[in-house]
VEXDREN-2710 file (C-alpha; in Angstrom, 1 decimal):
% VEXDREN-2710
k/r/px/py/pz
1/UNK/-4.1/16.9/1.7
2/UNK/-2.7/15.7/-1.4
3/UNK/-0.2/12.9/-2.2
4/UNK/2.4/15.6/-3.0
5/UNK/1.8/16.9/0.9
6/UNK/1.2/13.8/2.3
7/UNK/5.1/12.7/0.7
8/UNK/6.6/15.6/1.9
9/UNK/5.0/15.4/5.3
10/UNK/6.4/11.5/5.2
11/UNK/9.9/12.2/4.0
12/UNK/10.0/14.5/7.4
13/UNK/8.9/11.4/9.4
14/UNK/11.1/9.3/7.7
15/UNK/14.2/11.9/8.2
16/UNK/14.0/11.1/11.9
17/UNK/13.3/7.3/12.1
18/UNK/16.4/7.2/9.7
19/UNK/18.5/9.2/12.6
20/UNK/16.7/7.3/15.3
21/UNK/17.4/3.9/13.3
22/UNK/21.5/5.3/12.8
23/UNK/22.0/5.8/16.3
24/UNK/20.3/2.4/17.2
25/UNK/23.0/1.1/14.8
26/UNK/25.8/3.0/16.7
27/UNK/24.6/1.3/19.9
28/UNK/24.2/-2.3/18.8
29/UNK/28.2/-1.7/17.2
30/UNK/29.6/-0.5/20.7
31/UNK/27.9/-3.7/22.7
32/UNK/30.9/-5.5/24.3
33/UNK/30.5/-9.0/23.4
34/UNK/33.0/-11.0/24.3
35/UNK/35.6/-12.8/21.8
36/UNK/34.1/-16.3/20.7
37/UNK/35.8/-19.4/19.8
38/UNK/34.0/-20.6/17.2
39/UNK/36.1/-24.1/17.0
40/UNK/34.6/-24.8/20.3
41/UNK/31.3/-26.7/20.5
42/UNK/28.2/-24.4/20.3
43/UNK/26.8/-22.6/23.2
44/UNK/25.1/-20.1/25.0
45/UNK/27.6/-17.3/24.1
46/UNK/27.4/-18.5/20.2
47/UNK/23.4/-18.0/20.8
48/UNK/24.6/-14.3/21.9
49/UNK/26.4/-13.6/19.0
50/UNK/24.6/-14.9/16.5
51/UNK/21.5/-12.6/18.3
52/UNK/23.4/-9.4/17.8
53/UNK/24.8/-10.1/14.3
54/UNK/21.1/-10.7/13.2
55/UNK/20.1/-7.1/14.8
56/UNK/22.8/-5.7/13.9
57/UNK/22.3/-7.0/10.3
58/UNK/18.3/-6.0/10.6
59/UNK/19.2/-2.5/11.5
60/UNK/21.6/-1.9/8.5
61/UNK/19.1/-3.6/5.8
62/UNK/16.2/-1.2/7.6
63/UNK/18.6/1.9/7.7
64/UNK/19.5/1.1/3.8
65/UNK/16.4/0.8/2.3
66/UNK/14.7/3.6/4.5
67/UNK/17.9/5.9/3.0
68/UNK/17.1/4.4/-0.5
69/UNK/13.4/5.0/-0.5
70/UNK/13.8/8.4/1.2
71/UNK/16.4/10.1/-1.8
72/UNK/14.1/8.7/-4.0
73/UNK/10.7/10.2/-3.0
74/UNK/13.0/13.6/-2.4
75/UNK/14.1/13.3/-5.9
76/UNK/10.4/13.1/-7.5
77/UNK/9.2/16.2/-5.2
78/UNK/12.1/18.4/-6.1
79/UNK/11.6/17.4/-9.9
80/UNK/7.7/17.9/-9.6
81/UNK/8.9/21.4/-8.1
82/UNK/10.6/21.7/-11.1
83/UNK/14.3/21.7/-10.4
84/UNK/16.4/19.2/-12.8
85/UNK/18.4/16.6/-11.8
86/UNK/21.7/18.5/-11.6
87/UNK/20.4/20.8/-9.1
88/UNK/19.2/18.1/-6.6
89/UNK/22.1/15.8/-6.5
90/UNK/25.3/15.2/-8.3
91/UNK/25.5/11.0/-7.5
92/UNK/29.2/9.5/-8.2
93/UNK/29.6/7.1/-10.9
94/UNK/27.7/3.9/-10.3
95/UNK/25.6/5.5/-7.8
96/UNK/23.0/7.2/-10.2
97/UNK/19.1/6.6/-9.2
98/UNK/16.7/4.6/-9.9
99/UNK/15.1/7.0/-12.4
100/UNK/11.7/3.8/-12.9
101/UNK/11.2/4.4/-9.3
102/UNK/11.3/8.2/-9.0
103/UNK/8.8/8.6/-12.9
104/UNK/6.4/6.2/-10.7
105/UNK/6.0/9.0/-8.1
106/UNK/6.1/11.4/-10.3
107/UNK/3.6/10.0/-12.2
108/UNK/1.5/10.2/-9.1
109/UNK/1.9/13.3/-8.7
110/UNK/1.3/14.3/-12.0
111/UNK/-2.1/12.2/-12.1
112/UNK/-3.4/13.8/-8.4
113/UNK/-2.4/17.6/-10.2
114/UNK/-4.4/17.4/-13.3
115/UNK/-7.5/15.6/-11.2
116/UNK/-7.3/18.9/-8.9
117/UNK/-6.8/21.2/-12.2
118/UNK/-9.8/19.3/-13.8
119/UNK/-12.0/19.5/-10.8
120/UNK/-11.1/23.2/-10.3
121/UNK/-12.4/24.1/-14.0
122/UNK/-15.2/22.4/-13.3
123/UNK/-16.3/24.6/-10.1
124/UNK/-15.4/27.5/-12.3
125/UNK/-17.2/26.5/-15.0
126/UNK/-20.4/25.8/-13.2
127/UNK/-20.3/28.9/-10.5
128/UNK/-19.8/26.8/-7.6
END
């Protein structure tokens, strides 16, 4: 399998630990904690809280980044398919890609293509 597979097989994966990691989110939101004073002295409850904020801000970070690296390995295989930009996505202003990031995959793939190509000519070449 090549690395071209293998991403497309990962970006499927990664499609459902992003859901799975969304609706994690949605569940750590609805907890019920209960209003804290936090002029009062510190205590168990402020323990609580600051518990959930920290999973709550784990999960987010996770969920962003997973997002991020997801559109950007989509990107590169729907370029390497040879659609242009404008046909995958139309980002808003300010929200354009990380174009260094996506050449570096698609630089990979490129790379793994002409090794196949070259290795190909080679069996042809010498009967095999």
């Amino acid at each position: 399998m090549n690395k071209y597979q293998l991403t497309k097989k990962w970006l499927k994966e990664q499609a459902i630990k992003i859901k799975e990691t969304k609706n994690n989110l949605k569940e750590t939101q609805r907890e019920n904690l209960p209003y804290i004073d936090f002029h009062l002295e510190y205590c168990e409850e402020h323990v609580e809280h600051d518990k959930w904020a920290t999973r709550l801000y784990n999960l987010e970070h996770d969920k962003k980044n997973a997002k991020r690296k997801f559109r950007y390995k989509h990107i590169a295989c729907s370029l390497f398919r040879g659609k242009t930009l404008e046909q995958i996505e139309q980002p808003k202003h300010g929200n354009e890609p990380n174009m260094k990031t996506i050449n570096s995959y698609l630089d990979i793939f490129i790379k793994e293509r002409k090794e196949e190509e070259a290795e190909y000519e080679q069996a042809i070449r010498f009967g095999a």
